[in-house]
Backbone of each chain as nested JSON, in Angstrom:
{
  "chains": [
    {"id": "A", "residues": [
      {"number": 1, "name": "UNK", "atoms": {"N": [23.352, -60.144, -96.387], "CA": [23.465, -58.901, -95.601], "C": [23.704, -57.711, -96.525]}},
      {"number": 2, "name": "UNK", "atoms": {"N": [22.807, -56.855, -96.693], "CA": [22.85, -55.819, -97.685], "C": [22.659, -54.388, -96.645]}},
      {"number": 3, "name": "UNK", "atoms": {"N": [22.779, -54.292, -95.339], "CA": [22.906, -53.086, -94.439], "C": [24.33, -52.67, -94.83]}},
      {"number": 4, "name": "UNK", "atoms": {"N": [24.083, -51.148, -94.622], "CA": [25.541, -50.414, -94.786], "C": [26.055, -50.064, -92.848]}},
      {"number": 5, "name": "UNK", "atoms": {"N": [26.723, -50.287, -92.866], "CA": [27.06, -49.788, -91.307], "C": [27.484, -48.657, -91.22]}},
      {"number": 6, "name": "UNK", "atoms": {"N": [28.123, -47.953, -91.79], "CA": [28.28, -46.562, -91.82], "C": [26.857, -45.621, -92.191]}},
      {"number": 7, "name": "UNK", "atoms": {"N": [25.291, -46.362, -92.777], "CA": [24.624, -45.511, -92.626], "C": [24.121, -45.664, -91.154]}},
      {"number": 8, "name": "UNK", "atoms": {"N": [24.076, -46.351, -90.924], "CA": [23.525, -47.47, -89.332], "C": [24.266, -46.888, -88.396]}},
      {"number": 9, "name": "UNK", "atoms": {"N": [25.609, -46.384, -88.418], "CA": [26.276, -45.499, -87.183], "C": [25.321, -44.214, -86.739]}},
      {"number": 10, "name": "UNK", "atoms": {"N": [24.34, -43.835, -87.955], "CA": [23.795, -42.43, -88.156], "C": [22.725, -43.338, -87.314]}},
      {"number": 11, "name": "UNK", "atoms": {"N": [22.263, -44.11, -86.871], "CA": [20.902, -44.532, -86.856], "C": [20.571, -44.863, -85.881]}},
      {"number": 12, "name": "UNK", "atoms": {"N": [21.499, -45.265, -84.653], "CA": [21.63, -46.195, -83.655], "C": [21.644, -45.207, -82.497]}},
      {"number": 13, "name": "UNK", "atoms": {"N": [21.363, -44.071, -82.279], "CA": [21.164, -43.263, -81.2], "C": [20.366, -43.652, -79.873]}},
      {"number": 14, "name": "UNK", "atoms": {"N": [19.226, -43.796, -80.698], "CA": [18.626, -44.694, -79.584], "C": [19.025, -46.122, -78.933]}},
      {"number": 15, "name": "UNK", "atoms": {"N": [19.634, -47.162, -80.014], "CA": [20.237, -48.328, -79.649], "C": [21.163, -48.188, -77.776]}},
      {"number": 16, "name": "UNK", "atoms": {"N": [21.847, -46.827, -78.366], "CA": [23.323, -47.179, -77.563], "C": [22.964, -46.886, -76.002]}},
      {"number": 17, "name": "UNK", "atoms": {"N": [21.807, -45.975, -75.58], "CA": [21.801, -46.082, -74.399], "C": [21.96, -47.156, -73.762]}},
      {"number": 18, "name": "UNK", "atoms": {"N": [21.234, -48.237, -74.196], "CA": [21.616, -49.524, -73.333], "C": [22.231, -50.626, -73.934]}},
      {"number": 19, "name": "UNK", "atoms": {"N": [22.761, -50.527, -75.421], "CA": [23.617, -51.348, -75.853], "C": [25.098, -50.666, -76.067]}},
      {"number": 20, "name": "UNK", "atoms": {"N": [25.066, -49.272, -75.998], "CA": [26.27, -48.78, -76.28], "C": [26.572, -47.797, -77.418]}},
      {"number": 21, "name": "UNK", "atoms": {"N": [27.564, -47.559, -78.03], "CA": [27.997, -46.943, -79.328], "C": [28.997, -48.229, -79.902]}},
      {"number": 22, "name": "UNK", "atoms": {"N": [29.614, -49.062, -78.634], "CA": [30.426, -50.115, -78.776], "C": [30.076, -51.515, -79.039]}},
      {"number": 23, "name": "UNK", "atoms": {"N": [28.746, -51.466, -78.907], "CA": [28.186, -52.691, -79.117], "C": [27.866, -53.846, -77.639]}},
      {"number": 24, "name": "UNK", "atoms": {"N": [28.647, -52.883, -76.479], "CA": [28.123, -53.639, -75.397], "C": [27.486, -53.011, -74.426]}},
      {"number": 25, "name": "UNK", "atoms": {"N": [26.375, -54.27, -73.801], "CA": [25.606, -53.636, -73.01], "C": [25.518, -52.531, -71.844]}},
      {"number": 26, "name": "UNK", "atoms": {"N": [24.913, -51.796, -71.38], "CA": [25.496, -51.178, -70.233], "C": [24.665, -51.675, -69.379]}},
      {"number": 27, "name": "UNK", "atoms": {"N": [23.981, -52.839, -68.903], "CA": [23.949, -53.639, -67.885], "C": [23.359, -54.808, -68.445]}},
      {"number": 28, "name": "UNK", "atoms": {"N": [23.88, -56.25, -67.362], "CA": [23.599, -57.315, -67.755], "C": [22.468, -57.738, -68.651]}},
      {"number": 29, "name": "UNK", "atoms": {"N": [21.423, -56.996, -68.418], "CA": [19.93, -57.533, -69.076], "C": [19.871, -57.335, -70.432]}},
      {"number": 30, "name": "UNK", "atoms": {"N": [21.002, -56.057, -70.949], "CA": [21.248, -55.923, -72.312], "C": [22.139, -56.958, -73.242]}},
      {"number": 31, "name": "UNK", "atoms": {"N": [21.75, -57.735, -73.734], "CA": [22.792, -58.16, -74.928], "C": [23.849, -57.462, -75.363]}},
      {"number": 32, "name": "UNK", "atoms": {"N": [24.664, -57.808, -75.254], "CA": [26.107, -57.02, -76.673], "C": [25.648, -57.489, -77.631]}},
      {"number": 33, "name": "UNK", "atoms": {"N": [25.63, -56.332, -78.431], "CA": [25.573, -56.813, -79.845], "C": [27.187, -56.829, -80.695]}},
      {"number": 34, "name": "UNK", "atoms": {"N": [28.234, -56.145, -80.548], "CA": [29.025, -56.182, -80.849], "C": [29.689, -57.342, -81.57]}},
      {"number": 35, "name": "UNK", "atoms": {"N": [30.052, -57.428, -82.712], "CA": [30.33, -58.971, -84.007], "C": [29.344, -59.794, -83.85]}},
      {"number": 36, "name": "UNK", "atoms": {"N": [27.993, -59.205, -83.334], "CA": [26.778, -60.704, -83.896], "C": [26.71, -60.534, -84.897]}},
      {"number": 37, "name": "UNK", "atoms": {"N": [26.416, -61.791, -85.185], "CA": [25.473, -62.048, -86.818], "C": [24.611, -60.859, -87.032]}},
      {"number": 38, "name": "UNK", "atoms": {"N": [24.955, -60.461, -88.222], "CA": [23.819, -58.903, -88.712], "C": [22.718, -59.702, -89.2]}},
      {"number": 39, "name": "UNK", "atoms": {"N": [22.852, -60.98, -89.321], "CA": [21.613, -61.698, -90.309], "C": [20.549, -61.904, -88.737]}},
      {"number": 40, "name": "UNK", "atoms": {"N": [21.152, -62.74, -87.324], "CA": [20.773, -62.829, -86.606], "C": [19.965, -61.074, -86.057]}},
      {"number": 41, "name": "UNK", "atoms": {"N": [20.789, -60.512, -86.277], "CA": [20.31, -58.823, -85.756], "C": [18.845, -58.363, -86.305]}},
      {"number": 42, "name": "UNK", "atoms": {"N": [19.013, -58.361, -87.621], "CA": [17.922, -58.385, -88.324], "C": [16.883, -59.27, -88.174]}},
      {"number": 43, "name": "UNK", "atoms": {"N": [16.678, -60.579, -87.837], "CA": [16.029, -61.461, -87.517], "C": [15.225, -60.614, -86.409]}},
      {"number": 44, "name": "UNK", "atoms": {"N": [15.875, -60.534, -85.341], "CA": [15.522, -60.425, -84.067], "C": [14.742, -58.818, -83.959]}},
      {"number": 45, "name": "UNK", "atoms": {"N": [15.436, -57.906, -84.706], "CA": [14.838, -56.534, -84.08], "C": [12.95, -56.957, -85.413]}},
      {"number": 46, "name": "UNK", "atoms": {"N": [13.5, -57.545, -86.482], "CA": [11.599, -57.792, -87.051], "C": [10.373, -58.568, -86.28]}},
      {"number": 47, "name": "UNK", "atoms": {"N": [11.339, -59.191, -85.381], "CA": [10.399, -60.171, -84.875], "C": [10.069, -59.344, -83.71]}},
      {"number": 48, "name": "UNK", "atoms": {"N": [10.754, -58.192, -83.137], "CA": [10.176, -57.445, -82.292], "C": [9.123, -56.621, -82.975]}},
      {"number": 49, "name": "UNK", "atoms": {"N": [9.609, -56.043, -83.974], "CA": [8.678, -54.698, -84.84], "C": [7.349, -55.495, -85.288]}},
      {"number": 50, "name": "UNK", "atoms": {"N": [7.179, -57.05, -85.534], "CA": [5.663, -57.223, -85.918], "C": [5.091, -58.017, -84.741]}},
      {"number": 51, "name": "UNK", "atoms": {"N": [5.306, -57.922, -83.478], "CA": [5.186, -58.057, -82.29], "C": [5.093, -59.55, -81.879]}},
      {"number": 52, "name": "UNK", "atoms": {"N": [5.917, -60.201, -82.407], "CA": [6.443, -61.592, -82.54], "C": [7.13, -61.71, -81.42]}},
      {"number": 53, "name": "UNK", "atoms": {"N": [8.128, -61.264, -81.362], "CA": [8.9, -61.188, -79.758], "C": [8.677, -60.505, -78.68]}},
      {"number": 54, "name": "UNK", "atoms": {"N": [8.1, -61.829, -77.685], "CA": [7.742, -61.182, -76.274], "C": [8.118, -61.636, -75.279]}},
      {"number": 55, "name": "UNK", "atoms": {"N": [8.007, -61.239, -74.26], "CA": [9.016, -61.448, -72.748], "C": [10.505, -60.53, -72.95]}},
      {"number": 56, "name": "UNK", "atoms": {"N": [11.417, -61.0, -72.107], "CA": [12.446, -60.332, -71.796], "C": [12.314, -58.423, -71.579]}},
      {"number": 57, "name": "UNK", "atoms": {"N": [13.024, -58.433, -72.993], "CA": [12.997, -56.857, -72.857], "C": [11.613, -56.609, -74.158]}},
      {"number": 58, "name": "UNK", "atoms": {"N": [11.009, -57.035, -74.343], "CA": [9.758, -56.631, -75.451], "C": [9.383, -55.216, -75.198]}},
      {"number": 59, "name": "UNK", "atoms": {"N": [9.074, -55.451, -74.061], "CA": [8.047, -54.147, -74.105], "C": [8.654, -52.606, -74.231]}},
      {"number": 60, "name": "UNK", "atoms": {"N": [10.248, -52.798, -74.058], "CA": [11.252, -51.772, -74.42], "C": [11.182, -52.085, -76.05]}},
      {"number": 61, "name": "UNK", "atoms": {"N": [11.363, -52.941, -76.482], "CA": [12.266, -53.132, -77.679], "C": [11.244, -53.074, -78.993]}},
      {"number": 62, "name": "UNK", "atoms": {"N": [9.722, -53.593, -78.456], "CA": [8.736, -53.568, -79.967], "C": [8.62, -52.082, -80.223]}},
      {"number": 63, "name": "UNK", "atoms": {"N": [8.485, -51.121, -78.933], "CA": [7.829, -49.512, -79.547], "C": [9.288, -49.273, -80.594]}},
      {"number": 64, "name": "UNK", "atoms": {"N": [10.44, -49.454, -80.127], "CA": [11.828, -48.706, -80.299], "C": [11.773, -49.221, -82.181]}},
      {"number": 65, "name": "UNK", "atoms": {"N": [11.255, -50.994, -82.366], "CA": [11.497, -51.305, -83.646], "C": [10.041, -50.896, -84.359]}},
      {"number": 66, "name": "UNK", "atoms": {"N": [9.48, -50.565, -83.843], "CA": [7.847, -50.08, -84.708], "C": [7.996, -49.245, -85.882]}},
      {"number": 67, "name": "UNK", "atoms": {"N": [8.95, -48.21, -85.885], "CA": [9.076, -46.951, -87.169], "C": [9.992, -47.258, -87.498]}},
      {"number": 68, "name": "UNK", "atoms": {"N": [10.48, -48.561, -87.602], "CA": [12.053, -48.434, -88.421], "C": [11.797, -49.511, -89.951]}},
      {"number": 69, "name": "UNK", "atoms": {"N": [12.16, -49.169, -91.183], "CA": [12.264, -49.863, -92.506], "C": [12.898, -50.96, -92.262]}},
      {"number": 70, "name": "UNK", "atoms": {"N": [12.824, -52.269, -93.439], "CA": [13.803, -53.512, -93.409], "C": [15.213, -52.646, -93.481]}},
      {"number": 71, "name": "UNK", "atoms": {"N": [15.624, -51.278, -94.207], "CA": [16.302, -51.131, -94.627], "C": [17.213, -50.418, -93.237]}},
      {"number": 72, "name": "UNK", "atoms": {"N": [16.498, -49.519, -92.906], "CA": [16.834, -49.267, -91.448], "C": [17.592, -50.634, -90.547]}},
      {"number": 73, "name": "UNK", "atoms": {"N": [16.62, -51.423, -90.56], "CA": [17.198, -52.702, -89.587], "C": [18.744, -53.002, -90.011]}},
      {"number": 74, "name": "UNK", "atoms": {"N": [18.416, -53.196, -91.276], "CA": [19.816, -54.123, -91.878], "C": [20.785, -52.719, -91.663]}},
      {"number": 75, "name": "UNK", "atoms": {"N": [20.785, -51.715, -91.507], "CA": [22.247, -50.891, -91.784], "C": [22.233, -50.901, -90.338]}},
      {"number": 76, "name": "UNK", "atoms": {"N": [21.424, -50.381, -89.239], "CA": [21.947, -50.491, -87.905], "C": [22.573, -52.161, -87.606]}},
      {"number": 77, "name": "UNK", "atoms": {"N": [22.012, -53.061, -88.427], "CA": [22.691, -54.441, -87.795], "C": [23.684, -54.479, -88.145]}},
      {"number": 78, "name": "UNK", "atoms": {"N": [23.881, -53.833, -89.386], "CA": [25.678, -54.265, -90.535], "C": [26.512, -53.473, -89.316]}},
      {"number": 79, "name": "UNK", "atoms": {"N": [25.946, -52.064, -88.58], "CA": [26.685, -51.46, -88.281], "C": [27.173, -52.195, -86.796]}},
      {"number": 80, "name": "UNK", "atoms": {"N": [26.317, -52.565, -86.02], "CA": [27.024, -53.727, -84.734], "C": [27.653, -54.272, -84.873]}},
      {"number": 81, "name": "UNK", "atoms": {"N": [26.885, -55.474, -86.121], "CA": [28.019, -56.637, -86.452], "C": [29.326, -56.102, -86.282]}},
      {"number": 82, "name": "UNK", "atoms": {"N": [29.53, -55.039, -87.105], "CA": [30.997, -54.747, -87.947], "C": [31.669, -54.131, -86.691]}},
      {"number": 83, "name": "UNK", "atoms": {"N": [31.167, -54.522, -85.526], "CA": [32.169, -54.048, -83.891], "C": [32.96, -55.475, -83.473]}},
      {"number": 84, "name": "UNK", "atoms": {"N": [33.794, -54.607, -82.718], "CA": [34.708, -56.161, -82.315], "C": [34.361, -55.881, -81.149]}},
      {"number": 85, "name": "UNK", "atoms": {"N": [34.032, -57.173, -81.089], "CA": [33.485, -57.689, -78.931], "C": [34.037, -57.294, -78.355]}}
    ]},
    {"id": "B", "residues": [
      {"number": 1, "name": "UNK", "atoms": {"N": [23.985, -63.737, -61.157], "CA": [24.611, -65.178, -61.889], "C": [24.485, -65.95, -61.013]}},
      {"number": 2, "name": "UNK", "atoms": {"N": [23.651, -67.255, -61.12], "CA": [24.38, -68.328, -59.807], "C": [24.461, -69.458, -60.745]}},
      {"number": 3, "name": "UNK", "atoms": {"N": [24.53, -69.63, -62.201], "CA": [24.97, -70.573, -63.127], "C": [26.355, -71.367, -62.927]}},
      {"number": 4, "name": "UNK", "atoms": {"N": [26.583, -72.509, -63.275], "CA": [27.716, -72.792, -62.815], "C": [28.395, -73.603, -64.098]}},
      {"number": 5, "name": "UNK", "atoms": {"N": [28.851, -72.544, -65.025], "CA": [29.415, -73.184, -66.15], "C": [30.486, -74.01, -66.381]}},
      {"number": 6, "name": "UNK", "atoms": {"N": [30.979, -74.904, -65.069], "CA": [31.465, -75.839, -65.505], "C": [30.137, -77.049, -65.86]}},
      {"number": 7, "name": "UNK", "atoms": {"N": [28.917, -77.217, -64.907], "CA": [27.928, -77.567, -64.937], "C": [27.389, -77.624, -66.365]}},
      {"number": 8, "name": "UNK", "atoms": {"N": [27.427, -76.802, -66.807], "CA": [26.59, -75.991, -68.139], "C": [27.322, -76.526, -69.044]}},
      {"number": 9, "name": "UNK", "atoms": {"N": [28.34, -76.599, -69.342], "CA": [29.363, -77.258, -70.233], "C": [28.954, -79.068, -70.613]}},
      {"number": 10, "name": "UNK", "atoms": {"N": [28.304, -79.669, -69.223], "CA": [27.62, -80.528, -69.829], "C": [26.295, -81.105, -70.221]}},
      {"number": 11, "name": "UNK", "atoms": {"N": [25.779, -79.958, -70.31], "CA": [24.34, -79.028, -71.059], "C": [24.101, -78.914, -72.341]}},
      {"number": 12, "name": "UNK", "atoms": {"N": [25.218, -78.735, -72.904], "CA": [24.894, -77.799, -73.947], "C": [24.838, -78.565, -75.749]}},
      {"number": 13, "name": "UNK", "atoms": {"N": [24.942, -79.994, -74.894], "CA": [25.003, -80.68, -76.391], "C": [23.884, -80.495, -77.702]}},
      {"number": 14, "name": "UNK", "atoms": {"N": [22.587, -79.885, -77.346], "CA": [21.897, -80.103, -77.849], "C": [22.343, -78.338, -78.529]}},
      {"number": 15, "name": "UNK", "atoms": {"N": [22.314, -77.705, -77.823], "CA": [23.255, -76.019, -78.129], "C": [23.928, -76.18, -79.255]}},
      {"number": 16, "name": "UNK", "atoms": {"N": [24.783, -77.285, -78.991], "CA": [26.263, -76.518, -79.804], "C": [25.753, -77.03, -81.67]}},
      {"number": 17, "name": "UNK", "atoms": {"N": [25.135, -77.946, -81.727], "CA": [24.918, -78.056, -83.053], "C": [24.533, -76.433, -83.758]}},
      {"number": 18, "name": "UNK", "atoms": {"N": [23.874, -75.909, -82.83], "CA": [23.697, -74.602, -84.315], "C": [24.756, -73.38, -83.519]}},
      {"number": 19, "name": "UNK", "atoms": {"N": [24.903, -73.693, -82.514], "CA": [25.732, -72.425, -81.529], "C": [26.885, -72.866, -81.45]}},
      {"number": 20, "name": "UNK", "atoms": {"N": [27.529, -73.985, -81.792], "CA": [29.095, -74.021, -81.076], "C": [29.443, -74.343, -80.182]}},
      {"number": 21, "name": "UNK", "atoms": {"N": [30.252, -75.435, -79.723], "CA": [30.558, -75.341, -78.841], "C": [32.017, -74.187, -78.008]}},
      {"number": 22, "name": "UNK", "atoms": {"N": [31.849, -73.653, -79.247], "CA": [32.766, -72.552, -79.267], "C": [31.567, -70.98, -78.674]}},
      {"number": 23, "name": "UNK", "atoms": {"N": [30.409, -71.224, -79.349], "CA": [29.921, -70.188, -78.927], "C": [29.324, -69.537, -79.761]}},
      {"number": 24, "name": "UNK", "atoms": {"N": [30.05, -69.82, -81.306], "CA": [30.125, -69.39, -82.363], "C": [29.178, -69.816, -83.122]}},
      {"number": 25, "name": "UNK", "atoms": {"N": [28.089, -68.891, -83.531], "CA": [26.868, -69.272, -84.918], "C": [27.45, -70.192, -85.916]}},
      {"number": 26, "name": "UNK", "atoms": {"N": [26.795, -71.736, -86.468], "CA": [27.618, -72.294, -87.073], "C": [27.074, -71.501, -88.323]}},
      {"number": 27, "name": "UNK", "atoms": {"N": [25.717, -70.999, -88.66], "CA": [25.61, -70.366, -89.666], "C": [25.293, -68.545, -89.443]}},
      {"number": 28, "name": "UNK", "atoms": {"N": [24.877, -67.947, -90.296], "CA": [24.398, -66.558, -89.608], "C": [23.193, -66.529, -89.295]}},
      {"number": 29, "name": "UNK", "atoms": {"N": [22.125, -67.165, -89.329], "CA": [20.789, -67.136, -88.693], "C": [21.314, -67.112, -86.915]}},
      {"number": 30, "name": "UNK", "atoms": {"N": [22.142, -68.258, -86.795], "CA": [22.269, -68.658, -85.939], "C": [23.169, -67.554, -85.016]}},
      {"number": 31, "name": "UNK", "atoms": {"N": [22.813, -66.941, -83.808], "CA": [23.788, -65.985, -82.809], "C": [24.831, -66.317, -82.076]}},
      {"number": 32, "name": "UNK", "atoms": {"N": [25.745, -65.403, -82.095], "CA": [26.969, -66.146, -81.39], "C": [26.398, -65.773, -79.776]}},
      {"number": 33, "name": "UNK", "atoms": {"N": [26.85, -66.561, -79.111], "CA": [26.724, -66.813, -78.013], "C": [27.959, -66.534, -76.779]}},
      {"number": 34, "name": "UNK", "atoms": {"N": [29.266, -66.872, -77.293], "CA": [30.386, -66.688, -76.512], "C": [30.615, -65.498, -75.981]}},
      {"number": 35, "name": "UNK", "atoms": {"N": [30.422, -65.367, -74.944], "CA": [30.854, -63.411, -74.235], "C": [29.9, -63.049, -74.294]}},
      {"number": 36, "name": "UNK", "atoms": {"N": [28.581, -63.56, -74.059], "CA": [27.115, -62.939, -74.276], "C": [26.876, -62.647, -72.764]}},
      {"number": 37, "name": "UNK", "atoms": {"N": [26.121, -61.481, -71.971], "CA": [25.829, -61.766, -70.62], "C": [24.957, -62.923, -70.467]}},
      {"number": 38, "name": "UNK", "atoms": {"N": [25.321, -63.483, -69.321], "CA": [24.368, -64.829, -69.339], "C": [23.349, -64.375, -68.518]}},
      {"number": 39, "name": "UNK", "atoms": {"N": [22.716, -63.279, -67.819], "CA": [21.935, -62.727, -67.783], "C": [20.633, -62.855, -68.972]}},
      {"number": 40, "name": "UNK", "atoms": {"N": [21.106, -61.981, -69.765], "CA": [20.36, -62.013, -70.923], "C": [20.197, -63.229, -72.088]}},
      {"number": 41, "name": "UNK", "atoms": {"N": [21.13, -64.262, -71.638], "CA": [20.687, -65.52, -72.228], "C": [19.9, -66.48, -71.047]}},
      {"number": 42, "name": "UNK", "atoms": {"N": [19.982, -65.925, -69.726], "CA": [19.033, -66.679, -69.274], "C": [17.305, -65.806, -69.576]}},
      {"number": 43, "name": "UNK", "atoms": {"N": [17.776, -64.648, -69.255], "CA": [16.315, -64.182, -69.943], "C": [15.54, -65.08, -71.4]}},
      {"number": 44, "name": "UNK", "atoms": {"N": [16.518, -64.884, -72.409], "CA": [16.411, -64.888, -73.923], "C": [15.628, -66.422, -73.573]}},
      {"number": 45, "name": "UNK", "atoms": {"N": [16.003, -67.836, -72.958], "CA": [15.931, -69.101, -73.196], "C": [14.502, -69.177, -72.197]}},
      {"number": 46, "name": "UNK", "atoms": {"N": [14.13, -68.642, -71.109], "CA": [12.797, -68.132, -70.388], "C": [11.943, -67.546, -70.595]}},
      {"number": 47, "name": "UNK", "atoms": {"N": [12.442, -66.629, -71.924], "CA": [11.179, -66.356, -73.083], "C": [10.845, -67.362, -73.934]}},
      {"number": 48, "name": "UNK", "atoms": {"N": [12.174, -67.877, -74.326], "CA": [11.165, -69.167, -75.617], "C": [10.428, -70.098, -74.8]}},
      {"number": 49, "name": "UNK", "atoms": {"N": [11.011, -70.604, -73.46], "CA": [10.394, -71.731, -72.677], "C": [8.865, -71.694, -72.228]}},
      {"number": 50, "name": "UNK", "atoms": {"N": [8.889, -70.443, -71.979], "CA": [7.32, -69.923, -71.376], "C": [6.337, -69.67, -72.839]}},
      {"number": 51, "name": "UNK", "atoms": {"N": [7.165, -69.884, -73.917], "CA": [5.99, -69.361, -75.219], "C": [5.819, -67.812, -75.634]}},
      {"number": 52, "name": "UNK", "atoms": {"N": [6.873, -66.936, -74.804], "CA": [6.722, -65.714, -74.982], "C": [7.037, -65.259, -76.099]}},
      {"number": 53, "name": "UNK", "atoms": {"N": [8.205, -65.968, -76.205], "CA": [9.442, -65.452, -77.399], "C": [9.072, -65.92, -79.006]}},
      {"number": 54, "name": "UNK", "atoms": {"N": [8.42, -65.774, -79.865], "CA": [8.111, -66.057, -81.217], "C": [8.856, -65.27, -81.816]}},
      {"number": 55, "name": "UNK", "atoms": {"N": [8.51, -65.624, -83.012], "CA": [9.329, -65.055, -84.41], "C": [10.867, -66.023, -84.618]}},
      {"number": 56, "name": "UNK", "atoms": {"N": [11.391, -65.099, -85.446], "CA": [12.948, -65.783, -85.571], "C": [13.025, -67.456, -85.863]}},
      {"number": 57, "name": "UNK", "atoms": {"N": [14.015, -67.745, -84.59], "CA": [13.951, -69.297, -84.722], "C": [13.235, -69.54, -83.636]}},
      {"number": 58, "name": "UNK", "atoms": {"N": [12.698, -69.63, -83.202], "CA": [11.6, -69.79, -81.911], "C": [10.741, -71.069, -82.149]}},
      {"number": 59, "name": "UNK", "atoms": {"N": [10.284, -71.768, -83.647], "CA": [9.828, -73.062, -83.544], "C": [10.909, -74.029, -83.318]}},
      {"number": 60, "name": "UNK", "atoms": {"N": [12.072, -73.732, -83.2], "CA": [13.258, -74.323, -82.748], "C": [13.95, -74.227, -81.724]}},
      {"number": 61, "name": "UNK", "atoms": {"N": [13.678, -73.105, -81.042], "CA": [14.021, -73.06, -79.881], "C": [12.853, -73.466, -78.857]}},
      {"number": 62, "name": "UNK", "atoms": {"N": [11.68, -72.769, -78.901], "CA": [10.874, -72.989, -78.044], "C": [10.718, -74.787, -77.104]}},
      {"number": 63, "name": "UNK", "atoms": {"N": [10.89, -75.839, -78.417], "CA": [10.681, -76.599, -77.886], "C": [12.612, -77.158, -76.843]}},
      {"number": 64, "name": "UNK", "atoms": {"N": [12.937, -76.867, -77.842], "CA": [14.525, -76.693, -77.241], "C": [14.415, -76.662, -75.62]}},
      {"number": 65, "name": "UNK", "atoms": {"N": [13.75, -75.572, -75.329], "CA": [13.58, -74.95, -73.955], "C": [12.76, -75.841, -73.385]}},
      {"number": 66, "name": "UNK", "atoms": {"N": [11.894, -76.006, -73.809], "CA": [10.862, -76.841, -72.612], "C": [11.117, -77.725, -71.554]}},
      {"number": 67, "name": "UNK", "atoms": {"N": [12.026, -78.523, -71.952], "CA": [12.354, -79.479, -70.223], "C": [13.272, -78.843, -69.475]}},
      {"number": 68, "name": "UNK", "atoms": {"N": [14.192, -77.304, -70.145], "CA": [15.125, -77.189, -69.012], "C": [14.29, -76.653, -67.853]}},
      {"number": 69, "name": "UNK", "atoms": {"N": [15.541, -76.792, -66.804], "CA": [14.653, -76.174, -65.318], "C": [15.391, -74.525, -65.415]}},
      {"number": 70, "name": "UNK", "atoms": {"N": [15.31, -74.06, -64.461], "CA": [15.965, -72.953, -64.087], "C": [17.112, -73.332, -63.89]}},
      {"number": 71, "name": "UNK", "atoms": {"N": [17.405, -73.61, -63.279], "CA": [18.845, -74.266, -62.858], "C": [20.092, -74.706, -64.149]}},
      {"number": 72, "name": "UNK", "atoms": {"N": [19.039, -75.506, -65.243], "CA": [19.951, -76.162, -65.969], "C": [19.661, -74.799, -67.291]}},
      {"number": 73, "name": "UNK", "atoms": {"N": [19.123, -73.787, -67.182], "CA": [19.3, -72.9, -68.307], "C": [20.492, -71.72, -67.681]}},
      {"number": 74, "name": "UNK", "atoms": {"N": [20.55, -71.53, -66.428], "CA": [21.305, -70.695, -65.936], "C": [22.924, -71.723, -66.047]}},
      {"number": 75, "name": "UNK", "atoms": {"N": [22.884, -72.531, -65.915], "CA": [24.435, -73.437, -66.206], "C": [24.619, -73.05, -68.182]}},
      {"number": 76, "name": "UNK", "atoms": {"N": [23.817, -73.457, -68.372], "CA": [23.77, -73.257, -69.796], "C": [24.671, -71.665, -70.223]}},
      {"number": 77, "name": "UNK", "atoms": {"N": [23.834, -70.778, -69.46], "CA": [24.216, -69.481, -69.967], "C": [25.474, -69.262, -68.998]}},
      {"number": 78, "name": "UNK", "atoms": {"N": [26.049, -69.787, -67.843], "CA": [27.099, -69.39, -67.512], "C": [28.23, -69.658, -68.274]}},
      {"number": 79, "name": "UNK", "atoms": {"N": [28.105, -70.726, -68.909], "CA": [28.756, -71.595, -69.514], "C": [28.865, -70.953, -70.923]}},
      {"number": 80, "name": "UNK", "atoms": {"N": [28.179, -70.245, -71.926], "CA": [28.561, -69.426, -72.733], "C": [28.999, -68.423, -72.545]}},
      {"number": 81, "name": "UNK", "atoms": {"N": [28.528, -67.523, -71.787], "CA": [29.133, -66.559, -71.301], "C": [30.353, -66.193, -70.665]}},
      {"number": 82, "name": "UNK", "atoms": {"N": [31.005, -67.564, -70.527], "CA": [32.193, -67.696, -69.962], "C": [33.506, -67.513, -70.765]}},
      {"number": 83, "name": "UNK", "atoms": {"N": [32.967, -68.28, -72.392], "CA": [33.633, -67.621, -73.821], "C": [34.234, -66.919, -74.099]}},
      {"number": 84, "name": "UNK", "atoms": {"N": [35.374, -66.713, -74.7], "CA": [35.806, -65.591, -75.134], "C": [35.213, -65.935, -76.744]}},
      {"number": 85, "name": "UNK", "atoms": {"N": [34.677, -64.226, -77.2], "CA": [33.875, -64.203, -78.361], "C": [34.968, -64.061, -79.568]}}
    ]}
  ]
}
């Protein structure tokens, strides 16, 4: 895990409408991300961005990860992880 | 929710090897699960089941998913979700 979470606080604007600023969802269909695995975080938002992950929330979640760097990913994930549930 | 995680609790054996029976990622690939909406883990396990969900761990989950019913993925997710994370 090489994300900074303090750049990732700057980054996550869009995240928080439906995951929060806190890391939890604001309705059921959203995941908390709050203390996941940043390795798992990262996993999951690439597999949306090269359009690997589909169903659930995809069709929200591939446009949102389309313009974002590996490097991007990993500091918004360091920055969830590093929330307490 | 109509999961019934006492139900789900005896579900989840095949789960807890990489999830815990705590809930808890035994490694960081792996997502914690405990305090997750089970909403969105019944979504998450109805994407790999149907073939939607790729990327990530998905050649591991997907087949994971295949014999549950509805019924026995919604016990599943009540039953993590019931966790404290």
């Amino acid at each position: 895990q090489s994300g900074d979470p303090e750049a990732g606080k700057d980054k996550i604007a869009a995240c928080a409408a439906c995951h929060g600023t806190d890391g939890m969802g604001t309705a059921p269909i959203y995941p908390n991300l709050a203390g996941q695995s940043a390795t798992y975080l990262e996993s999951a938002m690439k597999a949306y961005r090269d359009g690997k992950r589909g169903g659930g929330m995809s069709a929200i979640m591939a446009p949102q990860a389309q313009g974002l760097s590996d490097e991007d990913i990993a500091d918004m994930s360091a920055y969830y992880a590093s929330l307490e549930p």
